[in-house]
N, C-alpha and C positions, 0 to 999 in steps of 0.2 A: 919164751912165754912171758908175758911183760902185762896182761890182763886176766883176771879167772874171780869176777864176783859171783857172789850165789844169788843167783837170780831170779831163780824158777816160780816162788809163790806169786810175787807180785806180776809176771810174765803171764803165770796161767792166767791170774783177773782180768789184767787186760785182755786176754782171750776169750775172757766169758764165762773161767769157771770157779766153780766155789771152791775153797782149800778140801770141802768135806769130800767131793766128788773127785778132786784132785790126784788124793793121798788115795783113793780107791782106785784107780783106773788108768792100765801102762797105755791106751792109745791117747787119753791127754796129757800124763806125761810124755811121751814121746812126742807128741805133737810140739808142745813147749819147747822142749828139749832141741828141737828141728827151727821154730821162729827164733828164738834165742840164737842160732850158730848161723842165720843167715840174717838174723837183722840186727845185732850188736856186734860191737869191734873185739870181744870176747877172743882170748885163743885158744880156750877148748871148754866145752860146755860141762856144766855138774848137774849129775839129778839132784832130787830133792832130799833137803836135809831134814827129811825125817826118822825120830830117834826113837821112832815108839817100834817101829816095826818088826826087831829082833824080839824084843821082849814079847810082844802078841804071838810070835813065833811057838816061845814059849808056854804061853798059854796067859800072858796077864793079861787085864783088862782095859781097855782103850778107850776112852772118851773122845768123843769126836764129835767137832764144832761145823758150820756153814763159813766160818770167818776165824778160826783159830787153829794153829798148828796140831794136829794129835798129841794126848797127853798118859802115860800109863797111872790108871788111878789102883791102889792096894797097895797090898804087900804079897807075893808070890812063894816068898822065903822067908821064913819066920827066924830057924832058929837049924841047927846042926841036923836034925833027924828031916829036915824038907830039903835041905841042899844036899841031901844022899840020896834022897827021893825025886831029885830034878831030873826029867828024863829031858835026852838033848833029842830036839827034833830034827827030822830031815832039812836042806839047807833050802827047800822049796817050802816051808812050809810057811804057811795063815800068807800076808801078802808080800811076803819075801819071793814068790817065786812071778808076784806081778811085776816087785820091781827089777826084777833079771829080764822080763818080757820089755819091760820099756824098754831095756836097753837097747836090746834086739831089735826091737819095731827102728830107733833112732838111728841104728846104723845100717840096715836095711833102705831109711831114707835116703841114703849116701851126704850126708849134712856137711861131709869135708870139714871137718875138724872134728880134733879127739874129743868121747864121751868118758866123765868120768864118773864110774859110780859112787853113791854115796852108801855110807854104811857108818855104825857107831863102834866105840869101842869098846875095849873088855872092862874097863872100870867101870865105864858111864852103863852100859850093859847089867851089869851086875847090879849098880845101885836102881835100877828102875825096877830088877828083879826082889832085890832085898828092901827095897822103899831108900832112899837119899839119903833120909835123915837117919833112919836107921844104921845103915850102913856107916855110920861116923862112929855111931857108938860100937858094935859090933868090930871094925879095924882092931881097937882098943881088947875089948871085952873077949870078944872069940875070932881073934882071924884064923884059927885054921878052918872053921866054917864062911870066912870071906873066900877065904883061897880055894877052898870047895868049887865056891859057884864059879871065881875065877877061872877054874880050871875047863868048866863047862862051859862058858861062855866064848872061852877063846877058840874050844876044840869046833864049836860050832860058827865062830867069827870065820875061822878059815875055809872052813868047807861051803859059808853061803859067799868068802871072798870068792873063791876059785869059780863056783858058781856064775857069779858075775862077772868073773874074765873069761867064762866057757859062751857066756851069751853077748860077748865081743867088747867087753869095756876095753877102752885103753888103758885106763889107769883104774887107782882107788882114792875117794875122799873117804879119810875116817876121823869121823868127830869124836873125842875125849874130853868136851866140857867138866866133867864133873872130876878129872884129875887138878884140873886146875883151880880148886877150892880147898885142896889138903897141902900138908905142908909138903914141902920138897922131900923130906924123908916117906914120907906117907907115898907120892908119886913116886920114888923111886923102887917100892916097896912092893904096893899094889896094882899097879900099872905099866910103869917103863917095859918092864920083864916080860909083862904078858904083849904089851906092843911090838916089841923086839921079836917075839916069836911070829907073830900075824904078820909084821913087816917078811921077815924072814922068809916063811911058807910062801908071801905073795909076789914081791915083789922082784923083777928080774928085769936086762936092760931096756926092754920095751915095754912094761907094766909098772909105771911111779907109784908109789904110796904118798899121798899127802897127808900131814898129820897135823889136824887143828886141836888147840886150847884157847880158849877164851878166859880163861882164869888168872886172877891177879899176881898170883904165884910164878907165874911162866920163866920170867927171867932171873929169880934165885935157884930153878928149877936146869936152869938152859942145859948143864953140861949132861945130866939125865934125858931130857928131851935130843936131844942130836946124838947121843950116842943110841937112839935109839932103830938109826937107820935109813929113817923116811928120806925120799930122794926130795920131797920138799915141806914146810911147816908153814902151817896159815896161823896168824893170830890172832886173837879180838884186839878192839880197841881200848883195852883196860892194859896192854904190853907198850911198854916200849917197844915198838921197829926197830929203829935207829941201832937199839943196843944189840937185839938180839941178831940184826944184821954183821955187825961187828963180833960178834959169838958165835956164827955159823961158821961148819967146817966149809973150805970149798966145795964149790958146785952143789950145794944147798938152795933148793929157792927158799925166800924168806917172800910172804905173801901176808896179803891185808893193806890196812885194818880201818877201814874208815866204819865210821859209827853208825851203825845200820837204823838204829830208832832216833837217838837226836839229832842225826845233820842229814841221815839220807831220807826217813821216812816225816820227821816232825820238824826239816830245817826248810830254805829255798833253797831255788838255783845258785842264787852269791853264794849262803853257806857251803853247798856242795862242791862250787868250783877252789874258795878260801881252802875250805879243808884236803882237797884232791891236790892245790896247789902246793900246802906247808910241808906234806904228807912225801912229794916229790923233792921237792926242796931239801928233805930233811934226809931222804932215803935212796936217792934215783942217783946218786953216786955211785951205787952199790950196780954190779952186774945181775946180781940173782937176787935181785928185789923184784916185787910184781904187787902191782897195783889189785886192791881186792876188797871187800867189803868187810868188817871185823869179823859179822856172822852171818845166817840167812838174813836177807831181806825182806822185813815187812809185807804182806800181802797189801797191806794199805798203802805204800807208798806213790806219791804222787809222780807221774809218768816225769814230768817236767826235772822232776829231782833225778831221774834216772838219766835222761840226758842229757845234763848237765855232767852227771858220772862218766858219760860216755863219750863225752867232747872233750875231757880233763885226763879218758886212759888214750885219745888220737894223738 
């Protein structure tokens, strides 16, 4: 595997649909999903990296845009006596079980190359549940009420994983943005452990876990992150590559990171080919490097800048 960006928002536009109609509907993801794996040089397609969708699972509330990614607005968990009270929902529920149908629909297409689902993690999970901000005070204040929801989040991460390899994923994307904003002790604390267990329950010789951070923190973080299992690690473009390529165990993919808002979505073609180029230069020594975007992609993104991406991973 040597290419794998997330490409889907700006893929759907070009198809005509809005992110709001998007993020609701597995036959235009699937659709996407299917143009994507036969008309980019991609080696295996990722659904959409939306992070609202465990949480609405839940029960929290979902703002939802015609041109913006889904966003969970509240607080679900307040305080000890609600994270005892959090009931876990079935691994089909609100549109968790549309995104296990796209799956389905996408491999039903026969698209000849692997799908991988996307799905969030137990920290990031938690704090959409506990509010973000919140959730920094509370680590401190009351973690064995963090470790509560913790425990609910993962026990239900696994069961809408397995879910999604029952409706034929090849593999899993799971994003953990929001570990990569705590300190390396905080990550190794709140997150790693519950990673390790979801890696664990899921992944098996023909089912990968990818595991992205976009967080500044990633490579004081590294030896926590790889011990944490995932057959490969995607990073934003706020990591060093280079480094944490050199910090991977073998047979590690190490993936990314080009800068999804100022060089793919708000740069030109030069910018994107420079950056694709330094990006190679700097990484493409490495075997289990792979060419990738830091994070999702822009709905806005200008088509032009995309193939330019695309002529830079041939």
């Amino acid at each position: 595997m040597k290419f794998l960006p997330v490409l889907s928002f700006p893929v759907a536009r070009k198809l005509g649909h809005s992110v709001g109609e998007f993020v609701k509907s597995s036959s235009l993801q699937a659709e996407t999903m299917s143009w994507i794996a036969r008309n980019t040089p991609v080696d295996a397609v990722l659904g959409p990296m939306d992070l609202s969708i465990e949480a609405e699972a839940f029960g929290a509330a979902v703002r939802f845009g015609d041109d913006e990614i889904p966003a969970i607005t509240g607080q679900l968990v307040e305080d000890e006596e609600g994270a005892d009270a959090l009931a876990l929902p079935p691994p089909g529920a609100g549109r968790c079980g549309m995104a296990a149908e796209a799956v389905a629909k996408a491999k039903a297409a026969q698209i000849g190359k692997p799908v991988y689902a996307g799905m969030i993690g137990p920290f990031s999970l938690t704090g959409r549940l506990m509010d973000v901000t919140e959730v920094m005070y509370l680590m401190a204040d009351e973690p064995e009420t963090v470790e509560k929801v913790l425990e609910k989040a993962t026990e239900f991460l696994i069961g809408y994983g397995k879910a999604l390899k029952a409706a034929g994923a090849d593999g899993l994307f799971m994003a953990e943005p929001l570990a990569g904003v705590v300190s390396p002790a905080d990550l190794s604390g709140f997150s790693a452990p519950y990673v390790t267990r979801i890696v664990g329950a899921l992944q098996d010789e023909r089912f990968p876990v990818v595991y992205h951070n976009c967080g500044t923190s990633v490579v004081k973080a590294a030896d926590a992150i790889f011990a944490q299992g995932a057959a490969g690690c995607h990073f934003g473009n706020a990591v060093d590559l280079k480094t944490m390529l050199e910090l991977a165990p073998a047979g590690v993919s190490v993936m990314g990171n080009i800068d999804p808002v100022n060089v793919l979505a708000r740069g030109t073609p030069d910018d994107v080919r420079a950056a694709c180029n330094a990006l190679k230069e700097s990484c493409g020594g490495h075997p289990n490097f792979v060419l990738s975007s830091g994070c999702d992609i822009p709905a806005s993104t200008p088509w032009e800048n995309l193939e330019a991406f695309f002529e830079a991973a041939k």
